[in-house]
C-alpha positions in Angstrom: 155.0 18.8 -113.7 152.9 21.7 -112.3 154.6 21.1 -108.6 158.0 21.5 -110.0 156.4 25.0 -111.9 154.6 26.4 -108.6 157.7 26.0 -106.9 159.5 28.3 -110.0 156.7 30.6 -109.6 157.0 31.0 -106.0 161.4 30.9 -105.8 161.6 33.1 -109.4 159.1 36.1 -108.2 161.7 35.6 -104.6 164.2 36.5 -106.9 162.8 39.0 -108.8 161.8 40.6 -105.4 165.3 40.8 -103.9 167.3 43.3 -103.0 169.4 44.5 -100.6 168.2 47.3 -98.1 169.8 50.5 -99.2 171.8 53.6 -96.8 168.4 54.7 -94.6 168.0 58.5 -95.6 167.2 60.8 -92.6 163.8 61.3 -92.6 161.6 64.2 -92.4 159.8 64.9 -89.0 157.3 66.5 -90.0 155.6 63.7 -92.8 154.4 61.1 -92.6 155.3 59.1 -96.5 152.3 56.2 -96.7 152.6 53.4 -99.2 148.9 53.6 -100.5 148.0 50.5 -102.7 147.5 52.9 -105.8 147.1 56.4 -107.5 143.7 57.7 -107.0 141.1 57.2 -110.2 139.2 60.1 -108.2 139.1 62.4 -104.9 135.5 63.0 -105.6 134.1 61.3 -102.0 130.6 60.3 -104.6 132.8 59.0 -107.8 135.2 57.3 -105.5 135.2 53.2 -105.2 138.4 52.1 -104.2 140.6 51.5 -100.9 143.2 53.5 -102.1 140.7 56.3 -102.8 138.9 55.4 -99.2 142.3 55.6 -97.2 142.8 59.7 -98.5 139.4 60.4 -98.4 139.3 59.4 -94.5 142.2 61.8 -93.6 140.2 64.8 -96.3 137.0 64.2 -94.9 134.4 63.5 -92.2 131.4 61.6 -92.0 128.6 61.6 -89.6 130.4 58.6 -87.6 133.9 57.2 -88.6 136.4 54.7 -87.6 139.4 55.3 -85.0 142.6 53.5 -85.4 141.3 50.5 -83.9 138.7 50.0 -85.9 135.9 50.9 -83.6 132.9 53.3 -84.5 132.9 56.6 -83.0 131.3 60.3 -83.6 132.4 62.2 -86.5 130.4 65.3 -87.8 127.6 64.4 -85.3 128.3 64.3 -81.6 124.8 61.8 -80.8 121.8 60.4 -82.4 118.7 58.6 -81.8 116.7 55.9 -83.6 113.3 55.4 -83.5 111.6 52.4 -82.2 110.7 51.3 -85.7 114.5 51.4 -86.7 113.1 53.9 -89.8 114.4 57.4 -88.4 118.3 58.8 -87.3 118.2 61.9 -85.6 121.6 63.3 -85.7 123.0 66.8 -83.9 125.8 68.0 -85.4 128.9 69.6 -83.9 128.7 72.9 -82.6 132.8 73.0 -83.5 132.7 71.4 -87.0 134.5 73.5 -89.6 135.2 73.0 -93.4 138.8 73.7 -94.3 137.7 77.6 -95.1 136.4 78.3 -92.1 132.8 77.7 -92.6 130.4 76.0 -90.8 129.4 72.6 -91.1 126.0 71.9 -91.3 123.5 69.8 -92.0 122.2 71.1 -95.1 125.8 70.4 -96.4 124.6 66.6 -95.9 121.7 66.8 -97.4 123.0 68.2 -100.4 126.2 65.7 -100.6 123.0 62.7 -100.4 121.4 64.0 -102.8 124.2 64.4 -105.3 125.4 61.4 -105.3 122.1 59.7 -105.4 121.2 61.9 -108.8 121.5 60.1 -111.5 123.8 63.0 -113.5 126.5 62.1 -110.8 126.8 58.7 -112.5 128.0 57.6 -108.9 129.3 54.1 -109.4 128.9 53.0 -105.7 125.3 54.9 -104.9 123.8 51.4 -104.4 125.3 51.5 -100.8 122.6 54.2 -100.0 119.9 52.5 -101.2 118.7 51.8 -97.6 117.5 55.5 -97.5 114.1 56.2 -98.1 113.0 56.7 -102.0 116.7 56.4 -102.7 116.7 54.0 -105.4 113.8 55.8 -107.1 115.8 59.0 -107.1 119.0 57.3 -108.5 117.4 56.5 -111.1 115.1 59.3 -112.2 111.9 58.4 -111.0 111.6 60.7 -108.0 113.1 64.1 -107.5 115.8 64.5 -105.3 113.9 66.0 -102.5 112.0 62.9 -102.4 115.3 61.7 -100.5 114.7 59.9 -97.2 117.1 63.4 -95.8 115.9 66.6 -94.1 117.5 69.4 -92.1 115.2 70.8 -90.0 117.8 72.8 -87.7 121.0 74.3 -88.9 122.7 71.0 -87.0 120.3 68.4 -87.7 119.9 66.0 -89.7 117.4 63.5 -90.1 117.4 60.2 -92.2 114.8 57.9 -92.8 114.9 54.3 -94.0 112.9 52.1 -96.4 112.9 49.4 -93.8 115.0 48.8 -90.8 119.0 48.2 -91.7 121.0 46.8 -89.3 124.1 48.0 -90.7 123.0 51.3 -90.9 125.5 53.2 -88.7 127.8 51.8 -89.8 127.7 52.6 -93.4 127.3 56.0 -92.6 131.6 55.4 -91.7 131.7 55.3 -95.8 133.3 57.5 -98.1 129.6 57.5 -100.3 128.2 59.0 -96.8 130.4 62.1 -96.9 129.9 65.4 -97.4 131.2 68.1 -99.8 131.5 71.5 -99.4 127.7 73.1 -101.4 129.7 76.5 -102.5 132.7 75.1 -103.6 130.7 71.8 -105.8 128.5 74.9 -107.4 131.5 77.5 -108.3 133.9 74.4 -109.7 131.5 71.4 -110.7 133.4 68.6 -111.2 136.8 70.2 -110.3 135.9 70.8 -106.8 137.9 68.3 -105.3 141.3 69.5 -107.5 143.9 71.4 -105.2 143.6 75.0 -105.4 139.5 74.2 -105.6 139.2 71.8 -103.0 137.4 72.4 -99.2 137.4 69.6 -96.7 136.1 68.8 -93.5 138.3 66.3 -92.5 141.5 66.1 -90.4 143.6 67.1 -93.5 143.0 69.5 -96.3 144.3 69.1 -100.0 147.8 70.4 -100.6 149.1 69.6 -104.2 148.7 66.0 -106.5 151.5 64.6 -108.4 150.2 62.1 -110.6 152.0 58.5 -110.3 154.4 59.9 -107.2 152.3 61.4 -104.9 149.2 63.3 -103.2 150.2 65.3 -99.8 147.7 66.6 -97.3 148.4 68.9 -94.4 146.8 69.6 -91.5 143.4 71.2 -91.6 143.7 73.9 -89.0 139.8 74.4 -88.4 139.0 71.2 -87.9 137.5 70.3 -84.3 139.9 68.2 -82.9 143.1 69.6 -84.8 145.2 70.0 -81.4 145.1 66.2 -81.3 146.1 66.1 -84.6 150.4 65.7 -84.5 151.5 64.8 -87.9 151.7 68.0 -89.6 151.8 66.1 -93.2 151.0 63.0 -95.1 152.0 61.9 -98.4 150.0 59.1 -100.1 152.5 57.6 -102.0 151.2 55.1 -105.0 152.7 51.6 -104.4 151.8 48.6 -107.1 154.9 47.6 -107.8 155.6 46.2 -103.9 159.1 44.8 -104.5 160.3 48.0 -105.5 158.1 49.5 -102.7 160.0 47.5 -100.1 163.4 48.7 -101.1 162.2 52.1 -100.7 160.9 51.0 -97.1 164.4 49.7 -96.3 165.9 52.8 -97.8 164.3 54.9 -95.1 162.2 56.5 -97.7 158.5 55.4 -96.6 157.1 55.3 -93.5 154.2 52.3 -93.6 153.3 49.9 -96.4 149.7 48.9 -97.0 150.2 45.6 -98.7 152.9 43.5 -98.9 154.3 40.9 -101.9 153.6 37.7 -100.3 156.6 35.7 -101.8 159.0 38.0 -99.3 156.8 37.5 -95.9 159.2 35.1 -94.8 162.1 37.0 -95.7 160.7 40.5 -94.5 159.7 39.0 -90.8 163.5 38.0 -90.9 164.7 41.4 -91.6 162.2 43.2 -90.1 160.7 40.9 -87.1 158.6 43.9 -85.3 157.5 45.7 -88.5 155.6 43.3 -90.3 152.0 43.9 -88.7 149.5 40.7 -90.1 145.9 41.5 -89.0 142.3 40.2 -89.8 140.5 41.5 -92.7 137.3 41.4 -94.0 137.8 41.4 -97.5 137.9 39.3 -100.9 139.9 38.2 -104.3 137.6 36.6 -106.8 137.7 36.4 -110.2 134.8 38.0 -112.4 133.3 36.4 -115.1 132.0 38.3 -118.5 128.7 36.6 -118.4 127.3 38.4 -121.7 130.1 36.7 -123.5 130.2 33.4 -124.7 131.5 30.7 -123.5 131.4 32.7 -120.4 127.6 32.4 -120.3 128.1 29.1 -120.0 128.0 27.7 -116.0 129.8 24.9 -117.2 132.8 26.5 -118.4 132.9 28.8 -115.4 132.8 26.0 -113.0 135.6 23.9 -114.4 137.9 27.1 -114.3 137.2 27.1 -110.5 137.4 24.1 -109.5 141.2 23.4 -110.8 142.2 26.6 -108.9 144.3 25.0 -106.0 143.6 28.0 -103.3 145.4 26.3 -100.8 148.8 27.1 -102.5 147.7 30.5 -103.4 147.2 31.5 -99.9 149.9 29.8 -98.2 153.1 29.4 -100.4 152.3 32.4 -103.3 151.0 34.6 -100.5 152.8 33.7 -98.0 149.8 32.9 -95.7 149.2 36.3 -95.9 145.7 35.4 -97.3 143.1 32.5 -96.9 141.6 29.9 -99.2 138.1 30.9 -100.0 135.4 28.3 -100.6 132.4 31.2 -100.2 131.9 34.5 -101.6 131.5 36.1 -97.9 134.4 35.9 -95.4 133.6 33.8 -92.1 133.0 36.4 -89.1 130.1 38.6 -90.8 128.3 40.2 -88.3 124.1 39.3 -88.9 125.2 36.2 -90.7 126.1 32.3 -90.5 128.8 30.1 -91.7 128.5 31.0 -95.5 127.5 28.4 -98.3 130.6 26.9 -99.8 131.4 25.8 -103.8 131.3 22.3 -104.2 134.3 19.6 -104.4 136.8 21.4 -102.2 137.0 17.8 -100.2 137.3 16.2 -103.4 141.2 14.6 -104.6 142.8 17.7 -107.1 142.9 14.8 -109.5 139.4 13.7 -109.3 138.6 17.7 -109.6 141.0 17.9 -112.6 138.9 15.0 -113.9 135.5 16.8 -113.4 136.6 19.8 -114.9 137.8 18.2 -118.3 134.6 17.0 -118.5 132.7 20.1 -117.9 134.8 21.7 -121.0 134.1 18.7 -122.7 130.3 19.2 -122.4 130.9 23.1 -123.4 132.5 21.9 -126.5 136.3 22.5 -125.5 139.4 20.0 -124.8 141.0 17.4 -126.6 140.8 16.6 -129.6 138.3 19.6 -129.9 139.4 23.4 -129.9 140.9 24.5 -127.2 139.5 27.0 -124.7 141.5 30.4 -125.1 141.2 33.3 -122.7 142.2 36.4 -122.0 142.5 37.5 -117.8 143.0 40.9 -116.8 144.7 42.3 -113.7 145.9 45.5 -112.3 149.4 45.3 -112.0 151.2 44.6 -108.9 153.9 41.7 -107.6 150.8 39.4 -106.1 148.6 39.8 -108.6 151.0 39.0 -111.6 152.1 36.0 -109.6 148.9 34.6 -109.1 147.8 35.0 -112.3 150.4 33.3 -113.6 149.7 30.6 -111.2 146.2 29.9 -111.9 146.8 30.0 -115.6 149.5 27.0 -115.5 146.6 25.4 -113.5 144.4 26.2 -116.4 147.3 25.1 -118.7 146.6 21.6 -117.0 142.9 21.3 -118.2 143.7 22.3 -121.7 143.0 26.3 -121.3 145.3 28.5 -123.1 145.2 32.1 -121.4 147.2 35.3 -122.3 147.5 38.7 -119.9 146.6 42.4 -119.7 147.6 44.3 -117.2 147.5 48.1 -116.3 147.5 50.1 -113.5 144.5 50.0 -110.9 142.9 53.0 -111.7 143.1 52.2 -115.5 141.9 48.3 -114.5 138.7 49.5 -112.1 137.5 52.5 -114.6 137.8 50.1 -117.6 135.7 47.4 -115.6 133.0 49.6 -114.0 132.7 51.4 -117.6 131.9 48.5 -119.0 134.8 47.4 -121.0 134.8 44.1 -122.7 136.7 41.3 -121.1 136.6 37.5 -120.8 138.6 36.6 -116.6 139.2 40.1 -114.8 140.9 39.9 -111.0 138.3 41.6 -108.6 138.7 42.9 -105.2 136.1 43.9 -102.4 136.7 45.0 -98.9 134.0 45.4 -96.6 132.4 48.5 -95.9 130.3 47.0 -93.0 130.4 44.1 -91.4 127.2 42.2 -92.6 127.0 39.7 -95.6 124.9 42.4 -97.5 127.8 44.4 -98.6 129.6 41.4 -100.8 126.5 40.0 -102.0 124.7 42.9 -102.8 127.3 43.3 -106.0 125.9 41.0 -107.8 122.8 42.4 -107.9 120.8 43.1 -111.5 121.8 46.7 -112.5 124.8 46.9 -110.5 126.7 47.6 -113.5 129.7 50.2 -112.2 130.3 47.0 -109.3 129.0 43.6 -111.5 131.1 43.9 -114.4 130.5 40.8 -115.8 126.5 42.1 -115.7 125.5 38.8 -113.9 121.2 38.7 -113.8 119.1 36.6 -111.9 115.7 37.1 -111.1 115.7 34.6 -108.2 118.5 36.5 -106.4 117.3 39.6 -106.7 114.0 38.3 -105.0 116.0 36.9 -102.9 118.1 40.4 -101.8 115.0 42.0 -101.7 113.4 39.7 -99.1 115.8 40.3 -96.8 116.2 43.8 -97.5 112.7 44.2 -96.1 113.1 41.2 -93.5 113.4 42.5 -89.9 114.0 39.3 -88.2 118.0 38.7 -88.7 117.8 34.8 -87.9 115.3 34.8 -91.2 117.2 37.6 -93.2 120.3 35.3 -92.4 118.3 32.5 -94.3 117.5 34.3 -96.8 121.3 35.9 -97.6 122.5 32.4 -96.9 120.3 31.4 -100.0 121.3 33.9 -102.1 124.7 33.5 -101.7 124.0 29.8 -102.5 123.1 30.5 -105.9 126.3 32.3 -106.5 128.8 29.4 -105.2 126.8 27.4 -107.8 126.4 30.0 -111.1 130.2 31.2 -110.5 129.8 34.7 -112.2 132.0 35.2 -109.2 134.9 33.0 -108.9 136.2 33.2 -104.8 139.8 32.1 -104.8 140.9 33.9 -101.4 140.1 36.1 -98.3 142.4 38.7 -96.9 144.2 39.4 -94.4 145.8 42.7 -93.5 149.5 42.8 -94.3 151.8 46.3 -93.2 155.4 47.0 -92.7 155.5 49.9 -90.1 158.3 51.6 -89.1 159.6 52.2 -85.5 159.3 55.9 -86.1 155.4 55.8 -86.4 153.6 54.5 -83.8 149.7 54.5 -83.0 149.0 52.1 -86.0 146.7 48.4 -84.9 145.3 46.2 -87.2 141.8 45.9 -87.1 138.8 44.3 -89.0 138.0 47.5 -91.1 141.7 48.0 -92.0 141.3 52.0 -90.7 144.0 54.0 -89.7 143.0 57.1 -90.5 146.4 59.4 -90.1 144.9 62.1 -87.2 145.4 58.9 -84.9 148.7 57.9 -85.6 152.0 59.8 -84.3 155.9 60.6 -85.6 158.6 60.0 -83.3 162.1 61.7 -84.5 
């Protein structure tokens, strides 16, 4: 039966999706109207978490290094830097040119200040574990030290110095990260938290802040003091919110946005047919997992957790729901980490589906669930868009097939995310991570004992976090490697995780806006890109 239902899932959301392509409007030369994934929760650079978030904040602000429309690292707010031989110290020189939006100089004191902000623990900065590399930065996050026991110093006007707890090889890197950037000192102390609000708000970036519309959109405009503003062409960019993707399309084919950031992957097919040269697929580093509410029962149980997984049929998911559009995933890391080795996979992905259907009945028969015994009921949350709601509905009529009864909520992303990282009670909830450097690190480290804003389900285990400290301090990367490899070998096995694909980029472009390639880090930060009439 379930064939003849995947096949329903995958032609009925096709329906649902269709639609012809309306009268294209004539569109405005001057803006640039972006599809972004969703409406911001945030445009606080330290409160931020999400792509959607990181995609503005790119075009607002500018770190020490960032990312060019390729994908490659180049200066930012610093022009060079040096590293000690110990791999403990950065030395950065700031730019002579760099301006905030007002007119005032950038400097490194603004940096120091932005690190230690976010690291304070009255920030409540959900993502300040990606700092931890810094020197005494985990003791100031959480109250032990002072803040000027930070691993940060400005001993010039345009200087900045960071030092490490131990050599981090992806250090560079995540200094490209919205959780490295700065804010503007005067502007954080005259509004607090309502700095970043227009009217209030002083950038660095490309762009400055010009108004936010809630749910339709948030437009920028050129920052005129920024360094390289003659290279910047597109006077205007509109982040436009995008979850439901079917509707998002029409408005595409209308003429009425200029670049999609995702795609619903029951249309790929169709979309390449309409629109062969504007459908851009791409690599990705990036993950869609199910999370696990480990502090609940039966949820605590491993054996309940692995029969849900091992009934997932991924293989369908990525190819016919998604349109191959994503890729099975057997591992919590994506293959191609830099610093890393082909990851540690779950077990029984070579095994027959009906010899894994088998296994998992008995699993939930163990736990105490199946036939003839109450039946396991759950409830699996999602922020709303096309693909998710399809493959949620997918994997629960593989559930369906094992005796699991599930029912849905759904909100927005911004509503889903907050309510996760806040600590709302759930039973399944849909994750997502992209990378924010290439190195196995930055998936594994969410998982981690106290990472409660990222590890919703509040996963704890005292042999992984040995295990992520070792090769936090472990300078040799061949036995750091060993050592993540390990780690993520406990998670494949405990499931508080459950991996069911790894992305791929997916954009519709269109003629009109050129400049854009698909890269690894999925940047394409606007000052890059260009309007054509």
């Amino acid at each position: 039966m379930r064939p003849h239902r995947r096949q329903w899932l995958v032609g009925g959301a096709a329906l649902l999706a269709a639609g012809r392509a309306g009268t294209a409007s004539a569109a405005p030369t001057d803006l640039y109207r972006r599809g972004n994934d969703a409406d911001p929760e945030t445009l606080d650079p330290h409160k931020s978490s999400t792509v959607a978030e990181a995609h503005i904040l790119r075009d607002l602000y500018e770190g020490l290094l960032t990312y060019d429309n390729r994908g490659a690292m180049i200066p930012g707010a610093a022009t060079h830097w040096t590293i000690s031989d110990d791999g403990l110290t950065y030395d950065f020189a700031l730019r002579e040119t760099g301006r905030w939006s007002n007119g005032d100089p950038v400097l490194a004191g603004d940096f120091v200040f932005a690190l230690r902000r976010i690291l304070s623990p009255a920030t409540a900065a959900k993502y300040a574990e990606v700092l931890f590399p810094l020197r005494n930065a985990r003791a100031v996050n959480q109250g032990a030290l002072p803040a000027e026991a930070l691993g940060v110093a400005a001993p010039e006007l345009r200087r900045l110095v960071l030092t490490l707890e131990q050599p981090t090889p992806y250090f560079l890197e995540l200094l490209t990260h919205q959780t490295a950037l700065p804010v503007h000192p005067a502007s954080v102390a005259r509004f607090g938290d309502a700095f970043a609000r227009p009217g209030n708000s002083v950038t660095n970036g490309p762009y400055r802040l010009r108004d936010v519309v809630p749910n339709d959109r948030i437009t920028l405009v050129r920052n005129p003091h920024f360094h390289a503003a003659g290279d910047v062409t597109i006077p205007q960019v509109a982040f436009l919110p995008t979850p439901d993707l079917s509707s998002a399309v029409r408005r595409y084919a209308a003429g009425e946005i200029d670049s999609l950031a995702d795609l619903p992957g029951d249309q790929i097919a169709s979309l390449k047919a309409r629109f062969p040269d504007q459908v851009v697929l791409g690599p990705s580093l990036g993950l869609y997992a199910l999370a696990l509410n480990t502090r609940k029962a039966p949820f605590d149980d491993v054996r309940v957790r692995r029969a849900l997984s091992l009934v997932i049929d991924r293989e369908f998911l990525a190819q016919k729901l998604w349109g191959e559009t994503m890729d099975p995933a057997y591992s919590l890391c994506p293959p191609g980490l830099d610093n890393y080795r082909t990851p540690p996979e779950l077990p029984g992905r070579d095994a027959l589906p009906i010899d894994r259907e088998d296994e998992a009945r008995a699993l939930l028969a163990a736990a105490g669930f199946g036939e003839g015994r109450r039946p396991l009921r759950l409830e699996y949350r999602f922020n709303a868009s096309d693909n998710n709601r399809n493959t949620a509905l997918a994997i629960a009529d593989m559930w369906r097939g094992i005796g699991v009864e599930t029912r849905f909520v759904y909100t927005d992303a911004k509503t889903h995310f907050a309510y996760l990282r806040d600590g709302g009670s759930f039973d399944v909830a849909r994750m997502s991570w992209i990378a924010d450097y290439s190195d196995p690190q930055n998936f594994l480290f969410l998982l981690e004992t106290g990472n409660d804003g990222l590890n919703p389900g509040r996963f704890s285990d005292p042999a992984y976090d040995a295990l992520m400290r070792q090769a936090a301090a472990e300078r040799d990367l061949a036995r750091r490697a060993d050592l993540l490899f390990a780690a993520e070998r406990i998670i494949v096995t405990d499931l508080p995780w459950i991996p069911v694909m790894h992305t791929r980029s997916k954009a519709l472009i269109a003629p009109r806006l050129t400049g854009y390639h698909p890269n690894l880090r999925n940047a394409a930060p606007t000052r890059f890109l260009r309007l054509t009439a």
